[in-house]
C-alpha positions in Angstrom: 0.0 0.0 0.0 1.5 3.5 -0.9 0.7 7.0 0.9 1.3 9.8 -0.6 2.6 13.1 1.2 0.6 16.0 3.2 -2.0 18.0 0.3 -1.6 15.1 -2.8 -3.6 12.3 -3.5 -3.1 8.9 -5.1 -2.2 10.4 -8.6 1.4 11.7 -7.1 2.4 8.3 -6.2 0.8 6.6 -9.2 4.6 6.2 -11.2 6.3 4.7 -8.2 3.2 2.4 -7.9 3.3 1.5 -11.6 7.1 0.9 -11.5 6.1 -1.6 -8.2 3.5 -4.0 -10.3 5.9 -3.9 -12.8 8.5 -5.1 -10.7 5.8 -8.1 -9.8 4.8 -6.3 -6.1 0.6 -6.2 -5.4 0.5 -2.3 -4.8 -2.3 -0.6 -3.8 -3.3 3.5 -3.2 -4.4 4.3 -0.3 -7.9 5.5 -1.7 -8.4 8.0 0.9 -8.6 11.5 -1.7 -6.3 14.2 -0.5 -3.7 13.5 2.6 -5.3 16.5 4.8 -3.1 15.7 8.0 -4.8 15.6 10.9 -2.5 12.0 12.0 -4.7 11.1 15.3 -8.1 12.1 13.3 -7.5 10.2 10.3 -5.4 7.2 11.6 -8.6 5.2 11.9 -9.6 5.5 8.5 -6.3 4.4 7.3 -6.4 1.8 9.6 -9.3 0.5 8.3 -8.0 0.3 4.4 -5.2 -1.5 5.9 -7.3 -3.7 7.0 -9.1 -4.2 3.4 -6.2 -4.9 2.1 -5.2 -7.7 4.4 -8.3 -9.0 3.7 -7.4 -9.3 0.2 -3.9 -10.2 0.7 -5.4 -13.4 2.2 -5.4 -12.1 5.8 -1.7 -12.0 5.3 0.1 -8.5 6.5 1.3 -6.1 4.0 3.7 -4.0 3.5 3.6 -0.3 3.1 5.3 2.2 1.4 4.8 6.4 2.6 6.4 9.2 1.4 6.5 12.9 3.9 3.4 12.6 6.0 2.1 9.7 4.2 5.1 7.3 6.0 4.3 9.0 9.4 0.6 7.1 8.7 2.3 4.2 8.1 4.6 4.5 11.1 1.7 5.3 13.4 -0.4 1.9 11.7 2.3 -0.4 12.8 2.9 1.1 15.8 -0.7 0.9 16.8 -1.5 -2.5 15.0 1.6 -4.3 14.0 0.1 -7.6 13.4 -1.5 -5.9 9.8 2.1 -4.3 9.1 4.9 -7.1 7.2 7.2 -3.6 6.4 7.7 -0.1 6.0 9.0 1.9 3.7 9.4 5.4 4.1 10.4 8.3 1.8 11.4 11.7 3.0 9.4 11.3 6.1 9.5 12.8 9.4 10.6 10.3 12.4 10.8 12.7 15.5 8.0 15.1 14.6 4.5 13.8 14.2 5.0 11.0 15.6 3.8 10.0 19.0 7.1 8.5 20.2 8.1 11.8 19.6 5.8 13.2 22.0 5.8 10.8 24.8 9.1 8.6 25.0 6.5 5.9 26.7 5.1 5.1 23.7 5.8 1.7 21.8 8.6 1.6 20.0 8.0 0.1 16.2 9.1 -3.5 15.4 8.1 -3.9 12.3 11.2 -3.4 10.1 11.7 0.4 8.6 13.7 1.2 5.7 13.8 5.1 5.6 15.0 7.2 2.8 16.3 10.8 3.8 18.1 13.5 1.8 20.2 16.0 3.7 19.0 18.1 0.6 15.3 17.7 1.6 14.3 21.0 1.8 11.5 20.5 3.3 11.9 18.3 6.1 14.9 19.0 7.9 17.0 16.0 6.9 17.4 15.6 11.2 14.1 14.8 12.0 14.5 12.1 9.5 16.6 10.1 11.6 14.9 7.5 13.5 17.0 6.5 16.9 14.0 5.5 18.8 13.0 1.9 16.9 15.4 -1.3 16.6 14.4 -2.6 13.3 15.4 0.5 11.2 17.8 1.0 8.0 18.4 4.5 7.1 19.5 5.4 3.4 20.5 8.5 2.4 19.7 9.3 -1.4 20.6 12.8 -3.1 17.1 14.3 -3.8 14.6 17.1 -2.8 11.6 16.4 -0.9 9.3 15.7 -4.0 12.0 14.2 -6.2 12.2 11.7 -3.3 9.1 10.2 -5.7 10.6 9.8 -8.6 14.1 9.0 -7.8 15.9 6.1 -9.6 17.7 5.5 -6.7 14.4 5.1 -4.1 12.1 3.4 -6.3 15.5 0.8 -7.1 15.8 0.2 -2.8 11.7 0.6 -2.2 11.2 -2.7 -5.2 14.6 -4.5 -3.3 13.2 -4.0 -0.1 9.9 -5.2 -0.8 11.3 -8.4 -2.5 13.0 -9.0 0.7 16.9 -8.0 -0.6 18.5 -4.8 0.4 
């Protein structure tokens, strides 16, 4: 499942999902309209077309793939129901802000595994709230791109299909 980024829809992340299928991967959007934000409000909604698309995958978990404040959703789905949750992958998304480990250390820590692309040349997200320290499971990659090139770099859509076909 891929989530696009704060204000776009589906159609942003509709090349990096065709590039997925055609890499054999079972992508889906996340068929929610326009990201508006509003993580705590919305999480339940999201939560429930995760849990479609379990369904579908034959109750098996998937993975998901977010870029800016669509990866914070999927960060906050596996940290509030990991069993739906196989992976994450995350592009140019914020790991200290937004999130609710962020806000209260008490919070669970993510298991599921994370791969996180960052750019130090962002420039929109500072590049240091990309850094995750607080979960165990967790590869950072560092890929030369602004924040919406993130979505169409060679080099990120190359690590998102490894990743997802369980090489790295």
């Amino acid at each position: 499942m891929v989530l696009p980024g704060f204000s776009t829809s589906d159609l942003i992340m509709g090349p990096l999902r065709s590039y997925l299928r055609s890499r054999g991967h079972t992508v889906w959007g996340w068929d929610l309209g326009v990201n508006r934000g509003e993580v705590n409000v919305n999480l339940p909604r999201v939560i429930a077309q995760v849990e479609r698309r379990v369904a579908e995958n034959n109750g098996e978990p998937i993975s998901m793939v977010g870029w800016s404040l669509g990866g914070v959703f999927a960060r906050e789905v596996a940290r509030a129901r990991p069993e739906l949750v196989d992976q994450l992958v995350t592009l140019a998304s914020p790991a200290r802000s937004y999130s609710r480990a962020a806000g209260d250390p008490g919070a669970p820590r993510i298991e599921t595994p994370i791969t996180a692309f960052y750019s130090k040349a962002d420039g929109v997200v500072g590049w240091e709230g990309m850094i995750d320290e607080l979960n165990p499971n967790l590869q950072m990659i560092e890929v030369d791109s602004s924040h919406l090139g993130i979505t169409l770099d060679p080099t990120a859509w190359l690590g998102t299909a490894q990743v997802l076909a369980g090489r790295s």
